[in-house]
N, C-alpha and C positions, 0 to 999 in steps of 0.2 A: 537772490542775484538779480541784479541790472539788469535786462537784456541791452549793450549797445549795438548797434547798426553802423556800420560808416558806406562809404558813398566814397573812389576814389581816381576820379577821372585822371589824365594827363593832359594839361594844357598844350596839346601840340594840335589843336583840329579846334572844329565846334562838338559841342555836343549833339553827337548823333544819338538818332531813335533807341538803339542796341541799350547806350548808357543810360538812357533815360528810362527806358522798364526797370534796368537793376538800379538806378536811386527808387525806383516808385516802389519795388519790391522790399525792399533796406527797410523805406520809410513805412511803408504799410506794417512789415514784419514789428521793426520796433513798436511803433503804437500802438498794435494787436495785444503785444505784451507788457504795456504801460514801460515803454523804455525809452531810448536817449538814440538819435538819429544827426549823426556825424557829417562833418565831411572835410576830405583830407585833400589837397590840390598838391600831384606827384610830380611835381617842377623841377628833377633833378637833372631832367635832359635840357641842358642851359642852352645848346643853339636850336632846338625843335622849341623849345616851352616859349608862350609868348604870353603878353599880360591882355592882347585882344582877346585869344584864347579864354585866358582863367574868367575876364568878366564873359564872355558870351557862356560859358558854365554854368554862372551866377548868375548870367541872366533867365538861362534856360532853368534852370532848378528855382527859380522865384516865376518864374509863368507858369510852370506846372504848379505852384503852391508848396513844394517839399521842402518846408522850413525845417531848418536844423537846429539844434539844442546848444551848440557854440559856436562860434567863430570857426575860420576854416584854419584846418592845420597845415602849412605849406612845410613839404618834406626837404625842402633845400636847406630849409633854416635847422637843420636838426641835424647836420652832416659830423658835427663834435658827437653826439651821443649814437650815432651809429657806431661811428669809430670807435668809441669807447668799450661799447660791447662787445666789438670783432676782437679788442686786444683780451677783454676780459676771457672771452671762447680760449685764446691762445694761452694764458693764462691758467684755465685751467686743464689742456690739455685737447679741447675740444676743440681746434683749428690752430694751422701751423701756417707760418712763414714761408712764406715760397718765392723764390729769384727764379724761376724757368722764364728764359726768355720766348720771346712768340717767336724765334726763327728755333728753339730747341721745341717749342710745343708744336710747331710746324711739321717739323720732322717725324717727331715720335707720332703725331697721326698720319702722316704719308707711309712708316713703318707699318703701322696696325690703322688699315680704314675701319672707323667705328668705336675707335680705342674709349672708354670711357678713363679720362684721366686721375690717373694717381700718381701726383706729382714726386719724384725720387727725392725731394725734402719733406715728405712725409714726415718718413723716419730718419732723417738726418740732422743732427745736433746744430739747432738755429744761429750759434755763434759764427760757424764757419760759414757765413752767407759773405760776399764781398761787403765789404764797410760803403764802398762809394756809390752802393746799387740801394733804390728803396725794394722794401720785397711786397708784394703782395700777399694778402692773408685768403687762406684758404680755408675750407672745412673740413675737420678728419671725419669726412661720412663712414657710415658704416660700411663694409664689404661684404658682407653676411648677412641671409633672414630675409624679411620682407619687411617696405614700408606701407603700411598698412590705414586709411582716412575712411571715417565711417558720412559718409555724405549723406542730409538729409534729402537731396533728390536724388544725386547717381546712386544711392547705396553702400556698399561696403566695393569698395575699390583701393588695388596694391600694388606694386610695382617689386621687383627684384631688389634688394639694392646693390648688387652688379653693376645694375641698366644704371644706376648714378653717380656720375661724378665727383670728384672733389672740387665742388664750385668756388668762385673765387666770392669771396662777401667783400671785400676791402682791397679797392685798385690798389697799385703802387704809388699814383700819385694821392692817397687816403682817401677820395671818395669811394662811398658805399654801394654794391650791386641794389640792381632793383629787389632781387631776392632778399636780400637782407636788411635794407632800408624799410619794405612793408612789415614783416615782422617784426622788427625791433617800435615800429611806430603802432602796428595793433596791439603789440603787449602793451606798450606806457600809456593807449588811449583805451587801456581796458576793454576790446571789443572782445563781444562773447561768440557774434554769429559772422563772418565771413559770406557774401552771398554777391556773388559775382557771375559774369557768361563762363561757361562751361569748356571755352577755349584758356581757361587757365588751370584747368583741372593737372595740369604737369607739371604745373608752378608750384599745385599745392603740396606733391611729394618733395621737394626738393626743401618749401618753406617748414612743412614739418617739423625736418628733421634737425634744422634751425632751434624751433623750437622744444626738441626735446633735447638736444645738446645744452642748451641754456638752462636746463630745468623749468621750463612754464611749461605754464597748462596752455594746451591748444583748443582758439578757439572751436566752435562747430561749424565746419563747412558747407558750402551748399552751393554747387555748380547750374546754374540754367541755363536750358539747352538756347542756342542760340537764335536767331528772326532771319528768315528767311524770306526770300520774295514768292510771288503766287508759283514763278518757275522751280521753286523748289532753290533755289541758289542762293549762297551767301546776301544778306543785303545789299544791295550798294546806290551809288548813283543811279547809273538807267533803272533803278526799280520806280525812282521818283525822288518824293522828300525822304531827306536822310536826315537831317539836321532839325532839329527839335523849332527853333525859331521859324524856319520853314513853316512849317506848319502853323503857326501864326500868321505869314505872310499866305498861305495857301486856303486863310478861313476856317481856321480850327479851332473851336475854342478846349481850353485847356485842361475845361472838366470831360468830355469829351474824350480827348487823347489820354489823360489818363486812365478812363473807363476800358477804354479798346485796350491798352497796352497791359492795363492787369489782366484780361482776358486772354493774352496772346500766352497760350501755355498751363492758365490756372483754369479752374471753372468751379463753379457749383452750381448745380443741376441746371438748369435752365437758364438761370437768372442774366439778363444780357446787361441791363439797366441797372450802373449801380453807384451809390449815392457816393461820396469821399466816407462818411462815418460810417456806412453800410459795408465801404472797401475794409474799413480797419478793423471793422467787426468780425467779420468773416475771415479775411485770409490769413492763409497760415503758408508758411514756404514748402511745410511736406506736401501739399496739396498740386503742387509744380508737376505738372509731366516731366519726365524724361527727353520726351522727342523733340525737335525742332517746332518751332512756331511757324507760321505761313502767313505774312502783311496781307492784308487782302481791303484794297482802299476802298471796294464798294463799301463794305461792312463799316468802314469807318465814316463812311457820308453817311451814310444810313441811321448811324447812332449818332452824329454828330446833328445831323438833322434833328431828332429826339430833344439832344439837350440844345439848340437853338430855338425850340419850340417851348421849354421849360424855363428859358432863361427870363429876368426880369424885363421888361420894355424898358424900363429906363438904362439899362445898361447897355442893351441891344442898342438904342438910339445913339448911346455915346459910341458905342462903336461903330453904326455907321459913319456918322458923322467925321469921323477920325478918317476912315476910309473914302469919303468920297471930299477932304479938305487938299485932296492933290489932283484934284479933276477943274481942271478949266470951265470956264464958262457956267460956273451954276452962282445961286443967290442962298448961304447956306442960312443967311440970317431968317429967310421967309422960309426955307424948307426943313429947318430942327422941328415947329411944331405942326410943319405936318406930318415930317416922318415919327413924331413921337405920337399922334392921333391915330394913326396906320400901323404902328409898329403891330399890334396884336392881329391885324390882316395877315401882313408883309409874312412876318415868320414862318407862317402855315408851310408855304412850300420851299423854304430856303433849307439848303440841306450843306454849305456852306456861309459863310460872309461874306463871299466876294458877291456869291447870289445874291444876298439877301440886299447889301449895297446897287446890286446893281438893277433890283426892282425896286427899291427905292429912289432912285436918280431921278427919275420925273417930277419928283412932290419939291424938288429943288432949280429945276431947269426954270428960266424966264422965257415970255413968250419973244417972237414965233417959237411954239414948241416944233422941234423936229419930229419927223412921223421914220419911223424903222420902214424897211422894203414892204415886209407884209402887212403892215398898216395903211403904208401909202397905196398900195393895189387895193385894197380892199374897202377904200372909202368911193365910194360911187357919188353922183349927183344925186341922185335918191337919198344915201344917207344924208347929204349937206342939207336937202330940205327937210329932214326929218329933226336935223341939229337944231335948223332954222326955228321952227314948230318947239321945239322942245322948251327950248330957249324961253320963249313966251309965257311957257306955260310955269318952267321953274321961278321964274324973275318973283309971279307972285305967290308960292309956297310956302310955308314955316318949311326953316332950312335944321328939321330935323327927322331921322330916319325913318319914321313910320310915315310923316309926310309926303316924303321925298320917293317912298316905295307905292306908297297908292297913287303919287303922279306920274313916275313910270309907266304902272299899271291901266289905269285911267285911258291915258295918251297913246297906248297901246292897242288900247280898244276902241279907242276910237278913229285908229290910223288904220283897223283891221290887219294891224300886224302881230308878229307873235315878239312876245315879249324881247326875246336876243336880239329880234331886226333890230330894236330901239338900242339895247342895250352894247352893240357891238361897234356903231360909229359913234355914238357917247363914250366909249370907252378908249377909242382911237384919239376922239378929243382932250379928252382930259389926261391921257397919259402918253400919245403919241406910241401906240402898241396897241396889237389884238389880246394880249395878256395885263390882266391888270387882278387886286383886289375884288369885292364883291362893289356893284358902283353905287351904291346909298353911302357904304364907309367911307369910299374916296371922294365922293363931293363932300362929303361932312370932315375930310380931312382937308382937305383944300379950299372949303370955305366958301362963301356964298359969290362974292368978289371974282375971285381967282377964278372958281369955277363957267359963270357966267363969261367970263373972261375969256378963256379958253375954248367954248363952245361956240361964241361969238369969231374968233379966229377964222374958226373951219364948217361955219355956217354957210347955206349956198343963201 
């Protein structure tokens, strides 16, 4: 057997963080078990579904990397083969025809609050329906027994079937319920595992029963408990980023998030840091807790920092770059190869991009550079003459790092100062900040020129 996987947002929102664990979960799961990872676009809600929607989906499932096996299935286009099935149910017995209008179904629940509907055309011979009424098709659920889903996370979970209605699969005007539109489209895409948030686990008794009325094999289901914020509360907005591209825009890179997100709910022992091939290796969906997950964005700077740290320089470079192409007043032509000399400094403490962008902006600004408040208080007349001295002394160095450290050094000793004195208004010069790089890196990223340049500025 296949394992297939699908993945089946509704284009009515962006993709939010909730959907994007259960693609990451789908896709992990399939590849775990050398299988085939889907993805179905549920656009049967024609004034909510929007085509901005379906691509930010696409977009968002192409930034995390969760390539799928084919083309996306759009469930609108398939409204003739849903219908087809709901006549075939009726057909063979297994869903009937129903004219109850909503001021008769109105009624009959204001009679009995909590009525679980059994439409009185159950059992009544489908000819005598009115000719000039369409009817709606129903399913003759069972009345008796339990229905019974052996869930790889929740367990063995059942319901009455009492507690279930005769739901309607096939409106009057022929479109298909959402209940029976997903069923009929996991049977013909062959999906084996079902793996979804654990807010449909109600869905799955009623889809069931669907499928046992049709005679298929039901796939294996598997509910995840759903993400929570640190208060313990459904996700939402005021938690933060909800929206998957968000998190793009908030400095996340995507191996990152996907690392945090398989984490939120799975584990194995210890292990925090874990590669894409190392995820598909490992995880398996029985391994899911049960209980709710808890966002918790320290943990995600924190590991996001890691794989900032891991990532290429040359990538890192294009992506600052990208990030500081909407900032006024800089010269990016002269600051690409500084910030790509730097990059393996810069990274060390960046625990997002917007960081890591934003201690980067100096190796890009022309002069006068600007000096930040605590730069500017903390450059004394002392330091200006020490720039002054300095200056002199680098013009005639070899402009490379072992040089450049025993001239520091040197100058230092012989200005009877302690090394930071020097190094802390040199550092204000050449980056307009008390925060910088190690300064041998950054003069050798900024160049003999530049450098000089800069020092010469804010020389007394």
């Amino acid at each position: 057997m296949t394992v297939r996987t699908r993945f089946a947002p509704s284009p009515t929102g962006m993709l939010h963080i909730g959907g994007a664990r259960t693609a990451l979960f789908n896709y992990l799961f399939s590849r775990h078990h050398g299988g085939e990872f889907l993805l179905r676009i549920e656009d049967t809600d024609k004034e909510r579904s929007t085509q901005a929607a379906t691509q930010a989906i696409l977009d968002g499932l192409a930034w995390l990397g969760l390539e799928t096996d084919a083309p996306p299935v759009y469930q609108s286009k398939r409204a003739a083969r849903h219908a087809e099935v709901a006549h075939a149910m009726v057909a063979a017995g297994k869903a009937y025809k129903c004219w109850l209008s909503a001021d008769e179904l109105k009624a009959m629940r204001e009679a009995n609050p909590g009525l679980k509907v059994r439409s009185p055309w159950r059992d009544r011979d489908p000819g005598t329906g009115p000719n000039d009424v369409a009817p709606a098709i129903r399913l003759r659920a069972p009345q008796e027994g339990e229905t019974v889903v052996e869930d790889l996370v929740q367990g063995t979970v059942r319901v009455a079937n009492a507690e279930l209605d005769d739901m309607i699969i096939l409106r009057s005007d022929g479109t298909p319920t959402y209940q029976h539109a997903v069923v009929v489209d996991d049977h013909d895409m062959e999906i084996t595992h079902v793996i979804r948030g654990d807010d449909h686990l109600t869905n799955t008794f009623r889809q069931a029963q669907i499928y046992d009325a049709m005679g298929w094999e039901r796939p294996r289901f598997a509910h995840v408990p759903l993400i929570h914020g640190a208060d313990g509360h459904k996700l939402s907005k005021r938690h933060g980023a909800v929206s998957v591209m968000e998190f793009d825009v908030q400095g996340y890179l995507p191996e990152a998030l996907c690392n945090y997100l398989m984490r939120l709910g799975w584990s194995h022992g210890d292990l925090e840091v874990i590669s894409r091939d190392e995820a598909i290796r490992l995880f398996d969906i029985v391994d899911v807790n049960r209980g709710a997950a808890r966002m918790d964005y320290a943990k995600l700077n924190n590991l996001n920092g890691v794989w900032i740290r891991a990532a290429e320089d040359a990538r890192l470079t294009e992506m600052v770059l990208a990030r500081l192409a909407g900032r006024e007043g800089l010269d990016l032509t002269a600051g690409a190869p500084r910030i790509a000399a730097l990059m393996p400094e810069l990274k060390q403490r960046a625990k997002t991009m917007i960081e890591l962008a934003d201690s980067a902006v100096f190796l890009a600004r022309p002069l006068p550079l600007p000096l930040d408040a605590k730069a500017a208080a903390a450059l004394t007349d002392e330091g200006r003459a020490l720039l002054a001295g300095f200056k002199t002394i680098l013009a005639g160095t070899d402009f490379e790092r072992e040089a450049i450290d025993a001239a520091l050094r040197a100058f230092a000793e012989a200005q009877g100062k302690k090394l930071g004195q020097i190094a802390q208004p040199l550092r204000i010069a050449l980056t307009g900040s008390t925060v910088s790089p190690g300064i041998d890196a950054t003069l050798l990223a900024l160049g003999r020129d530049e450098a000089l340049a800069r020092i010469a500025a804010l020389a007394g």
